[in-house]
C-alpha positions in Angstrom: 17.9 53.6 -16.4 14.4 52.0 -17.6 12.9 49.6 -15.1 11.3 46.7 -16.7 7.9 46.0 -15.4 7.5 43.5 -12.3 11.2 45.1 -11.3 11.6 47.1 -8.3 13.3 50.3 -8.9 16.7 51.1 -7.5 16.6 53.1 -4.5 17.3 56.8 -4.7 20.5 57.7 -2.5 19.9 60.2 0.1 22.0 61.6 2.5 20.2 60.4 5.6 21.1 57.1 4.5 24.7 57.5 5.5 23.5 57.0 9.2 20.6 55.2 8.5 21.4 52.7 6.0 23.9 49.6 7.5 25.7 49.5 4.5 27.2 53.1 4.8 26.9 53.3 8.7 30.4 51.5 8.7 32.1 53.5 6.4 30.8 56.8 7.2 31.7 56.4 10.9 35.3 55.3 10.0 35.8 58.2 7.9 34.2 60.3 10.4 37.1 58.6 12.9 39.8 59.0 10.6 39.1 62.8 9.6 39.1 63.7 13.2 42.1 61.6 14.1 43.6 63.2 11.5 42.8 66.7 12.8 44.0 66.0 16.2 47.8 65.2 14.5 47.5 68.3 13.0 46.9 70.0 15.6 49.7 68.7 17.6 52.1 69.2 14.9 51.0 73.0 14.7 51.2 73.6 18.4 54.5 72.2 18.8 55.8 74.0 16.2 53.9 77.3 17.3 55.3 76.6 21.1 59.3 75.9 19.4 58.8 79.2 17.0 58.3 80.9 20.7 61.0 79.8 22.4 63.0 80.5 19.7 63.5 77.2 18.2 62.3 75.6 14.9 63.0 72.6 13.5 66.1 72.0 11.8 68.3 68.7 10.9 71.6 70.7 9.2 73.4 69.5 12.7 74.0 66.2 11.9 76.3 67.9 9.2 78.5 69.5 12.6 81.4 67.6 13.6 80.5 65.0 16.7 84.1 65.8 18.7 83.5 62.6 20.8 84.8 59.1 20.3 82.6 55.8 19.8 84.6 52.4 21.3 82.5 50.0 19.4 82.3 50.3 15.5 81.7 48.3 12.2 82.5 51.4 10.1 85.4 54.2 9.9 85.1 57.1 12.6 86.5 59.6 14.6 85.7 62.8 16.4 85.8 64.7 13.3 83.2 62.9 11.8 79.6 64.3 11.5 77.0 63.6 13.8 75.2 61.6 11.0 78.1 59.3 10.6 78.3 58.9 14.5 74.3 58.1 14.4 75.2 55.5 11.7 77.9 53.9 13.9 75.7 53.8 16.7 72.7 52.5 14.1 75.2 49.6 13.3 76.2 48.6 16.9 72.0 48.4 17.8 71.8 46.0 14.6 74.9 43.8 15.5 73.7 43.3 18.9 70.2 42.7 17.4 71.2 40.2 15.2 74.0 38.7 17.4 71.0 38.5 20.1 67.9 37.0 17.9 70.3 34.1 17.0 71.7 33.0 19.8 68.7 33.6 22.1 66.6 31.6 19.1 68.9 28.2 19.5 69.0 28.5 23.4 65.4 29.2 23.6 64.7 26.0 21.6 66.5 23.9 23.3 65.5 24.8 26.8 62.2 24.8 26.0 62.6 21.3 23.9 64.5 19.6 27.6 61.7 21.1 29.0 59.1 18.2 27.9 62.2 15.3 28.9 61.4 12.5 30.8 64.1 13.2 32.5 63.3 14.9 36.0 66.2 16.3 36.8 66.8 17.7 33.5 63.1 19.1 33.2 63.4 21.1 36.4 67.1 22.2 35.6 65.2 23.8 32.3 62.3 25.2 34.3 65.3 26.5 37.5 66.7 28.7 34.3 63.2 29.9 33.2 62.2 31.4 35.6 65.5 32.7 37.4 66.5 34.4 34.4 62.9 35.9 33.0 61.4 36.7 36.9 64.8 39.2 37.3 65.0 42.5 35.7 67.2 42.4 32.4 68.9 45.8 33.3 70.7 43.6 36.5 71.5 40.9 34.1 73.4 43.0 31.6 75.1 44.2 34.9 75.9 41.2 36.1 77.1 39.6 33.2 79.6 42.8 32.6 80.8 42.2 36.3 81.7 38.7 35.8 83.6 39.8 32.6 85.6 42.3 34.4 86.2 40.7 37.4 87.0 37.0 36.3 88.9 37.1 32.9 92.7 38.2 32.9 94.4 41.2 33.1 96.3 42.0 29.0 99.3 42.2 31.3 98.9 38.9 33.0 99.8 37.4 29.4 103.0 39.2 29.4 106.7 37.6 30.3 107.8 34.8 31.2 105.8 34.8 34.3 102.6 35.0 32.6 99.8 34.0 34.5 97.7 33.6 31.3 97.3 32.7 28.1 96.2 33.2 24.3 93.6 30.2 23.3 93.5 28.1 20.1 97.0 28.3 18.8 97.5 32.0 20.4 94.9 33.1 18.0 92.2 33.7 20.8 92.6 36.4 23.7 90.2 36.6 26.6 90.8 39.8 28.8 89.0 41.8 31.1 88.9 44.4 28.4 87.8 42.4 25.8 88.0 39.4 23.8 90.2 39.6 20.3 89.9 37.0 17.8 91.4 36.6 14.0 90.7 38.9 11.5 89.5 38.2 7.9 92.2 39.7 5.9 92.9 40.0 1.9 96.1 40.1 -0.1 94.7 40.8 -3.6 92.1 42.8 -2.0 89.2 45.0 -4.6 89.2 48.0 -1.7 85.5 49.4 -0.7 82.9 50.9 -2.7 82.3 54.4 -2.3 78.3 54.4 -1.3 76.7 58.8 -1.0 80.5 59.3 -1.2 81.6 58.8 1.8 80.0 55.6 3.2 82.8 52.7 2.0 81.9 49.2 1.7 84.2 46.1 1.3 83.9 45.1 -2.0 85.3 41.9 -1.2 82.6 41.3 1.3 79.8 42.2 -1.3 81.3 39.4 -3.7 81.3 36.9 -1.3 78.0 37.6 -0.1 77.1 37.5 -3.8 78.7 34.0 -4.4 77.1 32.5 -1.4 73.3 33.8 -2.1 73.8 32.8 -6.0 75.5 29.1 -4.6 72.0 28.7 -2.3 70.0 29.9 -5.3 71.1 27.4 -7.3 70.8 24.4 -4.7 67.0 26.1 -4.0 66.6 25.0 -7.6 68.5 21.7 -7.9 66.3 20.7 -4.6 63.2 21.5 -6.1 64.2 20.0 -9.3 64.6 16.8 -7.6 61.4 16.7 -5.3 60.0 17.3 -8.8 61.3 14.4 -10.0 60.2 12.3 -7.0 56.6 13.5 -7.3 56.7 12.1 -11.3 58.6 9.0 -10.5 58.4 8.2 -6.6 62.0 8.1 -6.6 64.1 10.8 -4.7 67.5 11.6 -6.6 70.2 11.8 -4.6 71.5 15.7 -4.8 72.8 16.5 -1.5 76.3 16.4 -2.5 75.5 18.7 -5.3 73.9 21.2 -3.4 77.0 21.6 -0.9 79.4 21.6 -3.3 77.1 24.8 -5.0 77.2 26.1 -1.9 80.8 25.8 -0.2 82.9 25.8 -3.3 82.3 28.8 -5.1 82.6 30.9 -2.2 86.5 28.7 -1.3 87.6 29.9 -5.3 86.4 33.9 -4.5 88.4 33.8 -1.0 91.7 31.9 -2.9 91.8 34.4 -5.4 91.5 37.4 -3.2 94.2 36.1 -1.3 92.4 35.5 1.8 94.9 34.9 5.7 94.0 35.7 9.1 95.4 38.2 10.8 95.7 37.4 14.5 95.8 39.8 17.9 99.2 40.3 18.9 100.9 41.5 22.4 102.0 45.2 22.1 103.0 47.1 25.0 99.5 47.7 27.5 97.4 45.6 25.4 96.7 43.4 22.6 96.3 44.9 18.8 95.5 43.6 15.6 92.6 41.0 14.9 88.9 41.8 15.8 88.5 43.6 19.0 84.9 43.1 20.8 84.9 45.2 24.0 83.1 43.3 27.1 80.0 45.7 26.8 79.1 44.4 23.5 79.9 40.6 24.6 77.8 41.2 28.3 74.8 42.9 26.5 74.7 40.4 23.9 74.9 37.4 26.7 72.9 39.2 28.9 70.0 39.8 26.2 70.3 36.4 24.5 69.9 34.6 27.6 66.9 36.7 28.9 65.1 36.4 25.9 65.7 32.9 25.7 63.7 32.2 28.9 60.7 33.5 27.4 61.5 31.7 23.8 61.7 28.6 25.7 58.1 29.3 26.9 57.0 29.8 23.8 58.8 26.6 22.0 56.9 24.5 25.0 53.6 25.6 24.6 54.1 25.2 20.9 55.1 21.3 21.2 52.0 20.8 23.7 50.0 22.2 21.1 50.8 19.0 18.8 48.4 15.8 19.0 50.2 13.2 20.8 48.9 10.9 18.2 51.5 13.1 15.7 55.0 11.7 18.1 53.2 8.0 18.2 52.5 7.6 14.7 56.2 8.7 13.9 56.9 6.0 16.4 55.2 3.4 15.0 56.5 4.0 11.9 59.8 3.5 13.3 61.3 7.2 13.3 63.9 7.9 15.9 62.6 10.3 19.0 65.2 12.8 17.7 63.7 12.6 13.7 60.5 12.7 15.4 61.4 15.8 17.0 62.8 17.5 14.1 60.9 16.4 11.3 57.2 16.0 13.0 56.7 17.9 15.5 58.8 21.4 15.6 57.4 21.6 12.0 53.6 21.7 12.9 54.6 24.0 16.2 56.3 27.1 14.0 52.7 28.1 13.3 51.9 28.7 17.1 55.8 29.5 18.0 56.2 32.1 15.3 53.8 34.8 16.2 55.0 35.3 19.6 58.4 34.8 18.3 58.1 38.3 16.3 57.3 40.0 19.6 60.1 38.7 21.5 62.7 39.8 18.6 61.5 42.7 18.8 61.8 43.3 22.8 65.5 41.7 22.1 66.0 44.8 19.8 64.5 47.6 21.8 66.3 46.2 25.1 69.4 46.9 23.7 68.4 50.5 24.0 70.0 49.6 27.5 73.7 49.3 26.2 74.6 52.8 27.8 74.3 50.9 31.3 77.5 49.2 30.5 79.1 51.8 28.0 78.5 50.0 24.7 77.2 53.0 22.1 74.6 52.0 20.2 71.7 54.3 18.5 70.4 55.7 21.8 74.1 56.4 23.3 74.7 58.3 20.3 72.1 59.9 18.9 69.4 59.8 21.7 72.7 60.3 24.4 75.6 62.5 22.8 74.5 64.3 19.6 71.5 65.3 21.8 73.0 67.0 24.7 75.7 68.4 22.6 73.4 69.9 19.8 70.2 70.5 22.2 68.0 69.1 19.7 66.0 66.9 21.3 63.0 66.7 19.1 64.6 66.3 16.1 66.9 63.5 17.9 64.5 61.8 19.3 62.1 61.9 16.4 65.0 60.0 14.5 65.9 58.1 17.0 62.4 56.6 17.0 62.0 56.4 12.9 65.2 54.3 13.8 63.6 52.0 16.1 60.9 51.9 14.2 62.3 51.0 10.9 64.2 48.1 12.4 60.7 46.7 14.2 58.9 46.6 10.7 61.7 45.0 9.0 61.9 42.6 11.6 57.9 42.1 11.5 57.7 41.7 7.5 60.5 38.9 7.7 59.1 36.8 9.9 55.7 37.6 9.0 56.9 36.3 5.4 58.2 33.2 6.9 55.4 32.4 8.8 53.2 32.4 6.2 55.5 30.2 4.4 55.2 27.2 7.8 51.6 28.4 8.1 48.9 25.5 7.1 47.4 26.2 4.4 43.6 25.0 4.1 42.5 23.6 0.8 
Protein backbone atom coordinates (compact mmCIF):
# COMPACT_ATOMS: atom_id res chain seq x y z
CA UNK A 1 0.00 0.00 0.00
CA UNK A 2 1.58 3.50 -1.16
CA UNK A 3 1.29 6.19 1.46
CA UNK A 4 0.61 9.56 -0.01
CA UNK A 5 2.82 12.19 1.31
CA UNK A 6 1.68 14.26 4.58
CA UNK A 7 -0.16 10.60 5.47
CA UNK A 8 1.05 8.72 8.36
CA UNK A 9 1.71 5.14 7.59
CA UNK A 10 -0.24 2.33 9.01
CA UNK A 11 1.18 0.77 11.88
CA UNK A 12 3.05 -2.53 11.41
CA UNK A 13 1.28 -5.36 13.65
CA UNK A 14 3.44 -7.00 16.09
CA UNK A 15 2.87 -9.44 18.45
CA UNK A 16 3.61 -7.46 21.57
CA UNK A 17 0.76 -5.48 20.70
CA UNK A 18 -1.71 -8.26 21.62
CA UNK A 19 -0.94 -7.15 25.34
CA UNK A 20 0.07 -3.86 24.72
CA UNK A 21 -2.27 -2.44 22.44
CA UNK A 22 -6.06 -1.76 24.09
CA UNK A 23 -7.64 -2.73 21.19
CA UNK A 24 -6.47 -6.41 21.22
CA UNK A 25 -5.94 -6.53 25.12
CA UNK A 26 -9.80 -7.44 25.26
CA UNK A 27 -9.85 -9.92 22.93
CA UNK A 28 -6.75 -11.64 23.47
CA UNK A 29 -7.57 -12.06 27.25
CA UNK A 30 -11.05 -13.52 26.40
CA UNK A 31 -9.63 -15.99 24.12
CA UNK A 32 -6.90 -16.63 26.49
CA UNK A 33 -10.20 -17.31 29.16
CA UNK A 34 -12.09 -19.24 26.82
CA UNK A 35 -9.06 -21.69 25.61
CA UNK A 36 -8.37 -22.51 29.17
CA UNK A 37 -12.00 -22.89 30.20
CA UNK A 38 -12.22 -24.90 27.56
CA UNK A 39 -9.32 -27.18 28.60
CA UNK A 40 -10.53 -27.55 32.06
CA UNK A 41 -14.05 -29.33 30.47
CA UNK A 42 -11.84 -31.41 28.78
CA UNK A 43 -10.12 -32.43 31.23
CA UNK A 44 -13.08 -33.31 33.39
CA UNK A 45 -14.77 -35.15 30.65
CA UNK A 46 -11.44 -37.35 30.27
CA UNK A 47 -11.03 -38.01 33.92
CA UNK A 48 -14.39 -39.12 34.42
CA UNK A 49 -14.41 -41.26 31.77
CA UNK A 50 -10.78 -42.60 32.64
CA UNK A 51 -12.14 -43.14 36.41
CA UNK A 52 -15.74 -45.08 34.82
CA UNK A 53 -13.30 -47.12 32.24
CA UNK A 54 -11.67 -48.31 35.86
CA UNK A 55 -14.37 -49.30 37.65
CA UNK A 56 -15.60 -50.97 34.90
CA UNK A 57 -18.11 -48.74 33.60
CA UNK A 58 -18.42 -46.65 30.45
CA UNK A 59 -20.89 -44.67 29.22
CA UNK A 60 -23.81 -46.18 27.55
CA UNK A 61 -27.60 -45.10 26.92
CA UNK A 62 -28.86 -48.64 25.10
CA UNK A 63 -30.90 -49.01 28.65
CA UNK A 64 -33.52 -46.79 28.07
CA UNK A 65 -34.36 -49.51 25.31
CA UNK A 66 -34.84 -52.26 28.65
CA UNK A 67 -38.19 -52.73 29.78
CA UNK A 68 -39.05 -50.28 32.99
CA UNK A 69 -41.15 -53.32 35.03
CA UNK A 70 -42.73 -50.52 37.27
CA UNK A 71 -45.99 -48.65 37.03
CA UNK A 72 -46.45 -44.74 36.65
CA UNK A 73 -50.01 -43.49 38.43
CA UNK A 74 -50.14 -40.20 36.61
CA UNK A 75 -49.92 -40.17 32.68
CA UNK A 76 -50.88 -38.16 29.46
CA UNK A 77 -49.63 -40.90 27.24
CA UNK A 78 -50.05 -45.00 26.93
CA UNK A 79 -47.84 -47.07 29.40
CA UNK A 80 -47.19 -49.98 31.26
CA UNK A 81 -44.47 -51.98 32.88
CA UNK A 82 -43.49 -53.38 29.72
CA UNK A 83 -42.71 -50.21 28.26
CA UNK A 84 -38.98 -48.99 27.89
CA UNK A 85 -37.42 -46.83 30.21
CA UNK A 86 -37.47 -44.11 27.46
CA UNK A 87 -41.15 -44.14 27.25
CA UNK A 88 -41.40 -44.15 31.18
CA UNK A 89 -38.84 -40.93 31.00
CA UNK A 90 -41.31 -39.41 28.53
CA UNK A 91 -44.30 -40.06 30.79
CA UNK A 92 -42.59 -38.62 33.57
CA UNK A 93 -41.21 -35.62 31.03
CA UNK A 94 -45.05 -34.97 30.42
CA UNK A 95 -46.30 -35.03 34.12
CA UNK A 96 -43.17 -32.24 34.98
CA UNK A 97 -44.75 -30.10 31.89
CA UNK A 98 -48.45 -30.43 33.03
CA UNK A 99 -47.72 -29.43 36.37
CA UNK A 100 -45.50 -26.62 34.91
CA UNK A 101 -47.97 -25.29 32.82
CA UNK A 102 -50.93 -26.04 35.17
CA UNK A 103 -48.67 -24.09 37.86
CA UNK A 104 -47.39 -20.86 35.71
CA UNK A 105 -51.12 -20.15 35.03
CA UNK A 106 -52.68 -20.30 37.90
CA UNK A 107 -49.98 -18.90 40.09
CA UNK A 108 -49.79 -15.92 37.16
CA UNK A 109 -53.66 -14.80 37.78
CA UNK A 110 -53.35 -15.26 41.74
CA UNK A 111 -50.19 -13.42 41.85
CA UNK A 112 -51.77 -10.52 39.98
CA UNK A 113 -54.48 -10.11 41.81
CA UNK A 114 -52.98 -10.31 45.25
CA UNK A 115 -50.47 -8.16 44.42
CA UNK A 116 -53.14 -5.62 42.51
CA UNK A 117 -55.49 -5.69 46.37
CA UNK A 118 -52.32 -5.09 47.68
CA UNK A 119 -52.26 -1.16 46.66
CA UNK A 120 -56.39 -1.01 47.87
CA UNK A 121 -57.55 1.59 49.90
CA UNK A 122 -59.14 -0.75 51.60
CA UNK A 123 -57.20 -1.72 55.04
CA UNK A 124 -58.54 -4.66 55.71
CA UNK A 125 -58.15 -5.98 52.35
CA UNK A 126 -54.50 -4.62 51.99
CA UNK A 127 -53.33 -6.47 55.03
CA UNK A 128 -55.39 -9.69 54.21
CA UNK A 129 -53.09 -9.54 50.85
CA UNK A 130 -49.88 -8.86 52.74
CA UNK A 131 -51.19 -11.87 55.80
CA UNK A 132 -51.07 -14.33 52.58
CA UNK A 133 -47.64 -12.91 51.30
CA UNK A 134 -45.80 -13.51 53.65
CA UNK A 135 -47.39 -16.78 55.43
CA UNK A 136 -47.20 -18.52 52.27
CA UNK A 137 -43.55 -17.40 50.82
CA UNK A 138 -41.68 -17.16 54.64
CA UNK A 139 -42.71 -21.22 54.93
CA UNK A 140 -40.81 -23.80 53.12
CA UNK A 141 -42.63 -25.06 49.87
CA UNK A 142 -41.79 -28.77 50.62
CA UNK A 143 -44.44 -28.40 53.89
CA UNK A 144 -46.87 -26.74 51.67
CA UNK A 145 -47.09 -29.53 49.10
CA UNK A 146 -47.46 -31.66 52.29
CA UNK A 147 -49.90 -29.90 53.67
CA UNK A 148 -52.01 -29.38 50.97
CA UNK A 149 -51.88 -33.33 50.14
CA UNK A 150 -53.04 -33.79 53.95
CA UNK A 151 -56.00 -31.70 53.60
CA UNK A 152 -56.84 -33.63 50.35
CA UNK A 153 -56.74 -36.96 52.07
CA UNK A 154 -58.08 -36.23 55.14
CA UNK A 155 -61.15 -33.86 54.25
CA UNK A 156 -62.65 -34.97 50.89
CA UNK A 157 -64.87 -38.25 50.91
CA UNK A 158 -64.24 -41.67 50.93
CA UNK A 159 -65.34 -43.40 46.79
CA UNK A 160 -67.42 -45.57 49.10
CA UNK A 161 -69.19 -42.81 50.96
CA UNK A 162 -71.00 -42.16 47.52
CA UNK A 163 -72.23 -45.57 47.45
CA UNK A 164 -76.10 -46.78 48.44
CA UNK A 165 -78.71 -45.38 49.53
CA UNK A 166 -77.05 -44.19 52.60
CA UNK A 167 -74.49 -42.19 50.91
CA UNK A 168 -72.95 -39.70 52.80
CA UNK A 169 -71.68 -37.97 49.56
CA UNK A 170 -72.15 -36.83 46.47
CA UNK A 171 -71.15 -36.37 42.62
CA UNK A 172 -71.10 -32.37 41.77
CA UNK A 173 -72.56 -30.63 38.66
CA UNK A 174 -75.14 -33.01 37.44
CA UNK A 175 -73.09 -36.14 38.78
CA UNK A 176 -70.52 -35.23 36.33
CA UNK A 177 -67.86 -34.08 39.02
CA UNK A 178 -66.33 -36.53 41.79
CA UNK A 179 -64.27 -35.28 44.63
CA UNK A 180 -62.57 -38.18 46.67
CA UNK A 181 -59.77 -38.59 48.79
CA UNK A 182 -58.19 -40.47 45.94
CA UNK A 183 -58.72 -38.02 43.47
CA UNK A 184 -60.91 -35.81 41.65
CA UNK A 185 -62.65 -37.29 38.18
CA UNK A 186 -64.20 -34.97 35.80
CA UNK A 187 -65.75 -35.52 32.07
CA UNK A 188 -63.86 -36.73 29.41
CA UNK A 189 -63.57 -35.36 25.92
CA UNK A 190 -64.71 -38.11 23.83
CA UNK A 191 -65.27 -38.65 19.83
CA UNK A 192 -67.74 -40.71 17.87
CA UNK A 193 -66.39 -40.14 14.28
CA UNK A 194 -63.00 -40.13 15.72
CA UNK A 195 -59.54 -39.84 13.00
CA UNK A 196 -57.45 -42.27 15.67
CA UNK A 197 -53.71 -40.99 16.61
CA UNK A 198 -50.87 -40.33 14.52
CA UNK A 199 -48.07 -42.66 14.65
CA UNK A 200 -44.98 -40.14 15.63
CA UNK A 201 -40.89 -42.45 15.69
CA UNK A 202 -43.52 -45.29 15.51
CA UNK A 203 -44.50 -45.72 18.51
CA UNK A 204 -45.28 -42.25 20.09
CA UNK A 205 -49.35 -41.84 19.04
CA UNK A 206 -50.95 -38.56 19.00
CA UNK A 207 -54.69 -37.65 18.79
CA UNK A 208 -55.25 -36.55 15.59
CA UNK A 209 -58.34 -35.07 16.54
CA UNK A 210 -56.65 -32.96 19.07
CA UNK A 211 -54.02 -31.78 16.37
CA UNK A 212 -57.07 -30.52 14.16
CA UNK A 213 -58.51 -28.66 16.71
CA UNK A 214 -55.51 -27.11 17.78
CA UNK A 215 -55.05 -26.36 14.16
CA UNK A 216 -58.55 -24.71 13.71
CA UNK A 217 -58.22 -22.60 16.82
CA UNK A 218 -54.44 -21.14 15.94
CA UNK A 219 -55.62 -20.49 12.14
CA UNK A 220 -59.21 -18.85 13.75
CA UNK A 221 -56.68 -16.38 16.09
CA UNK A 222 -54.59 -15.87 13.03
CA UNK A 223 -57.12 -14.60 11.13
CA UNK A 224 -58.71 -12.26 13.93
CA UNK A 225 -54.68 -11.08 14.46
CA UNK A 226 -55.19 -9.86 10.97
CA UNK A 227 -58.88 -8.55 10.87
CA UNK A 228 -57.59 -6.48 14.15
CA UNK A 229 -54.86 -5.06 12.56
CA UNK A 230 -56.66 -4.41 9.50
CA UNK A 231 -58.94 -2.30 11.40
CA UNK A 232 -56.45 -0.27 13.69
CA UNK A 233 -55.18 0.37 10.13
CA UNK A 234 -58.12 1.75 9.12
CA UNK A 235 -58.44 3.94 12.24
CA UNK A 236 -54.99 5.36 11.76
CA UNK A 237 -56.15 6.47 7.92
CA UNK A 238 -59.55 7.59 8.91
CA UNK A 239 -59.72 8.21 12.82
CA UNK A 240 -62.53 5.95 12.86
CA UNK A 241 -62.35 2.50 14.60
CA UNK A 242 -64.54 -0.25 12.72
CA UNK A 243 -66.30 -2.22 14.75
CA UNK A 244 -64.80 -6.03 14.27
CA UNK A 245 -65.18 -7.63 17.58
CA UNK A 246 -67.91 -9.72 16.61
CA UNK A 247 -65.94 -10.88 13.74
CA UNK A 248 -63.08 -11.78 15.46
CA UNK A 249 -65.07 -14.27 17.90
CA UNK A 250 -66.99 -15.72 15.54
CA UNK A 251 -63.27 -16.62 13.69
CA UNK A 252 -62.34 -17.78 16.71
CA UNK A 253 -65.22 -19.93 18.42
CA UNK A 254 -66.96 -21.17 15.39
CA UNK A 255 -64.68 -22.99 13.40
CA UNK A 256 -63.43 -24.87 16.18
CA UNK A 257 -67.79 -25.75 17.21
CA UNK A 258 -68.04 -27.17 13.21
CA UNK A 259 -64.51 -29.48 13.76
CA UNK A 260 -65.96 -30.87 17.22
CA UNK A 261 -69.74 -31.46 15.48
CA UNK A 262 -68.36 -33.40 12.86
CA UNK A 263 -66.05 -35.55 14.85
CA UNK A 264 -68.92 -36.41 16.86
CA UNK A 265 -67.74 -34.85 19.99
CA UNK A 266 -69.93 -36.19 23.94
CA UNK A 267 -68.59 -36.31 27.30
CA UNK A 268 -67.93 -39.22 28.89
CA UNK A 269 -68.51 -38.90 32.57
CA UNK A 270 -66.87 -40.97 35.82
CA UNK A 271 -69.08 -43.57 36.88
CA UNK A 272 -69.48 -45.67 40.29
CA UNK A 273 -68.02 -49.23 39.77
CA UNK A 274 -67.32 -51.45 42.57
CA UNK A 275 -64.19 -49.75 45.02
CA UNK A 276 -64.07 -46.74 42.96
CA UNK A 277 -65.03 -44.47 40.33
CA UNK A 278 -63.93 -45.24 36.44
CA UNK A 279 -64.37 -43.54 33.28
CA UNK A 280 -63.77 -39.67 32.77
CA UNK A 281 -60.41 -37.89 33.55
CA UNK A 282 -58.82 -39.13 36.61
CA UNK A 283 -56.31 -36.53 38.41
CA UNK A 284 -54.81 -38.29 41.52
CA UNK A 285 -54.50 -35.74 44.68
CA UNK A 286 -50.64 -35.65 44.21
CA UNK A 287 -50.87 -33.90 41.00
CA UNK A 288 -53.94 -31.56 42.36
CA UNK A 289 -51.71 -30.83 45.93
CA UNK A 290 -48.44 -30.11 44.05
CA UNK A 291 -50.08 -28.04 41.54
CA UNK A 292 -52.08 -25.97 44.57
CA UNK A 293 -49.31 -26.16 46.62
CA UNK A 294 -46.79 -24.67 43.89
CA UNK A 295 -49.25 -22.16 42.37
CA UNK A 296 -49.97 -20.61 45.56
CA UNK A 297 -46.24 -20.37 46.68
CA UNK A 298 -45.17 -18.88 43.65
CA UNK A 299 -47.95 -16.55 43.68
CA UNK A 300 -46.72 -14.86 46.93
CA UNK A 301 -43.66 -13.88 45.33
CA UNK A 302 -45.61 -12.90 41.79
CA UNK A 303 -47.62 -10.75 43.92
CA UNK A 304 -44.38 -8.97 45.05
CA UNK A 305 -43.39 -8.49 41.94
CA UNK A 306 -46.91 -7.22 40.33
CA UNK A 307 -46.65 -4.42 43.38
CA UNK A 308 -43.49 -3.17 42.91
CA UNK A 309 -44.21 -3.03 39.26
CA UNK A 310 -47.50 -0.76 39.82
CA UNK A 311 -45.34 1.55 42.27
CA UNK A 312 -42.97 1.89 39.59
CA UNK A 313 -45.81 3.94 37.45
CA UNK A 314 -45.98 7.86 37.87
CA UNK A 315 -48.94 8.67 39.79
CA UNK A 316 -49.64 11.33 37.32
CA UNK A 317 -50.26 8.11 34.70
CA UNK A 318 -53.70 6.81 37.28
CA UNK A 319 -54.73 10.82 37.57
CA UNK A 320 -54.58 11.64 34.07
CA UNK A 321 -56.80 8.51 33.27
CA UNK A 322 -58.97 9.97 35.94
CA UNK A 323 -59.33 13.12 34.58
CA UNK A 324 -60.11 11.92 31.51
CA UNK A 325 -62.88 10.10 32.95
CA UNK A 326 -61.70 6.38 32.82
CA UNK A 327 -63.08 4.05 35.41
CA UNK A 328 -60.47 2.94 38.30
CA UNK A 329 -60.81 -0.62 36.87
CA UNK A 330 -59.97 0.65 32.84
CA UNK A 331 -57.41 2.60 34.59
CA UNK A 332 -56.04 -0.41 36.01
CA UNK A 333 -56.17 -2.53 32.95
CA UNK A 334 -55.54 -0.34 30.28
CA UNK A 335 -52.88 2.26 31.92
CA UNK A 336 -51.14 1.09 34.30
CA UNK A 337 -50.55 -3.00 34.18
CA UNK A 338 -49.45 -2.05 30.62
CA UNK A 339 -46.44 0.28 31.49
CA UNK A 340 -45.68 -2.26 34.58
CA UNK A 341 -45.04 -5.64 32.25
CA UNK A 342 -41.71 -4.08 31.49
CA UNK A 343 -40.46 -4.14 35.26
CA UNK A 344 -42.89 -7.32 36.08
CA UNK A 345 -41.66 -9.41 33.30
CA UNK A 346 -38.07 -9.96 33.99
CA UNK A 347 -38.50 -11.27 37.32
CA UNK A 348 -41.48 -13.10 36.15
CA UNK A 349 -39.11 -15.48 33.96
CA UNK A 350 -37.23 -16.30 37.16
CA UNK A 351 -40.12 -17.30 39.12
CA UNK A 352 -41.59 -19.64 36.22
CA UNK A 353 -38.73 -21.06 36.22
CA UNK A 354 -38.44 -21.87 40.17
CA UNK A 355 -42.28 -23.04 39.58
CA UNK A 356 -40.81 -25.67 37.16
CA UNK A 357 -37.70 -26.88 38.97
CA UNK A 358 -39.91 -27.11 42.35
CA UNK A 359 -41.86 -29.53 40.97
CA UNK A 360 -38.76 -31.73 41.02
CA UNK A 361 -40.39 -32.17 44.60
CA UNK A 362 -43.54 -34.25 43.29
CA UNK A 363 -41.88 -37.66 44.77
CA UNK A 364 -42.69 -36.03 48.35
CA UNK A 365 -46.25 -36.76 47.68
CA UNK A 366 -45.92 -39.76 45.00
CA UNK A 367 -46.79 -37.90 41.88
CA UNK A 368 -43.98 -39.23 39.09
CA UNK A 369 -42.78 -36.68 37.17
CA UNK A 370 -39.13 -36.50 35.37
CA UNK A 371 -37.05 -36.83 38.54
CA UNK A 372 -39.40 -39.86 39.99
CA UNK A 373 -38.76 -41.54 36.96
CA UNK A 374 -35.82 -41.10 35.39
CA UNK A 375 -33.67 -39.36 38.22
CA UNK A 376 -35.75 -41.91 40.85
CA UNK A 377 -36.63 -45.41 39.23
CA UNK A 378 -34.77 -45.94 35.88
CA UNK A 379 -31.73 -44.96 38.03
CA UNK A 380 -31.67 -47.36 40.80
CA UNK A 381 -32.94 -50.06 38.63
CA UNK A 382 -30.29 -49.58 35.71
CA UNK A 383 -27.42 -48.07 38.05
CA UNK A 384 -26.73 -45.45 35.60
CA UNK A 385 -26.52 -42.51 37.33
CA UNK A 386 -24.50 -40.39 35.09
CA UNK A 387 -26.12 -41.04 32.20
CA UNK A 388 -29.50 -40.45 34.17
CA UNK A 389 -28.72 -37.65 35.58
CA UNK A 390 -26.93 -36.08 32.69
CA UNK A 391 -30.49 -36.37 30.97
CA UNK A 392 -32.30 -35.65 33.52
CA UNK A 393 -30.55 -32.19 33.61
CA UNK A 394 -30.63 -31.69 29.52
CA UNK A 395 -34.33 -32.13 30.57
CA UNK A 396 -34.50 -29.42 32.98
CA UNK A 397 -32.59 -27.60 31.05
CA UNK A 398 -34.39 -27.68 27.80
CA UNK A 399 -37.62 -26.77 29.57
CA UNK A 400 -35.76 -23.50 31.37
CA UNK A 401 -34.57 -22.11 27.86
CA UNK A 402 -37.84 -22.62 26.34
CA UNK A 403 -39.46 -21.01 29.06
CA UNK A 404 -36.74 -18.02 28.94
CA UNK A 405 -37.00 -17.51 24.98
CA UNK A 406 -40.95 -17.16 25.32
CA UNK A 407 -41.09 -14.73 27.67
CA UNK A 408 -38.02 -13.13 26.62
CA UNK A 409 -39.97 -12.73 23.16
CA UNK A 410 -42.92 -11.29 24.82
CA UNK A 411 -41.15 -8.97 26.79
CA UNK A 412 -39.55 -7.41 24.09
CA UNK A 413 -42.86 -7.18 22.50
CA UNK A 414 -44.44 -4.81 26.02
CA UNK A 415 -40.88 -3.36 26.23
CA UNK A 416 -40.67 0.63 25.37
CA UNK A 417 -39.26 1.14 22.62
CA UNK A 418 -37.08 4.52 22.35
CA UNK A 419 -37.30 6.43 19.17
Amino acid sequence: MRVQEGEKAPPVFRLSMLLNDKRYRSMTIQTVALIGFMLLIAWLISNTLQNLNALGKDVNFSFLNQPSSYDINQRLIEYDSRSSHLRASIVGLLNTLLVAVLGCTLATIVGVVIGVLRLSKNWVVARLMTIYVEVFRNVPVLLWIVFFMAILIGTLPKPRDFRGEDATASMMFGDSVALTNRGIYVPEPLFSNSLGNLSVFGWFGISIDLVLLLLVLFAGIFAARRVRRRAMRVQSETGKLPRTWPLRIALIVVPPLVVLYYLGFHLGYPVLKGFNFSGGVYMRNSLIALWLALSFYTAAFIAEIVRAGISAVSKGQTEAAFSLGIRPGLTMSLVILPQALRIIIPPLISQFLNLTKNSSLAIAVGYMDVTGTLGGITLNQTGRELETILLLMLCYLFISLSVSAVLNWYNGRVKLKER
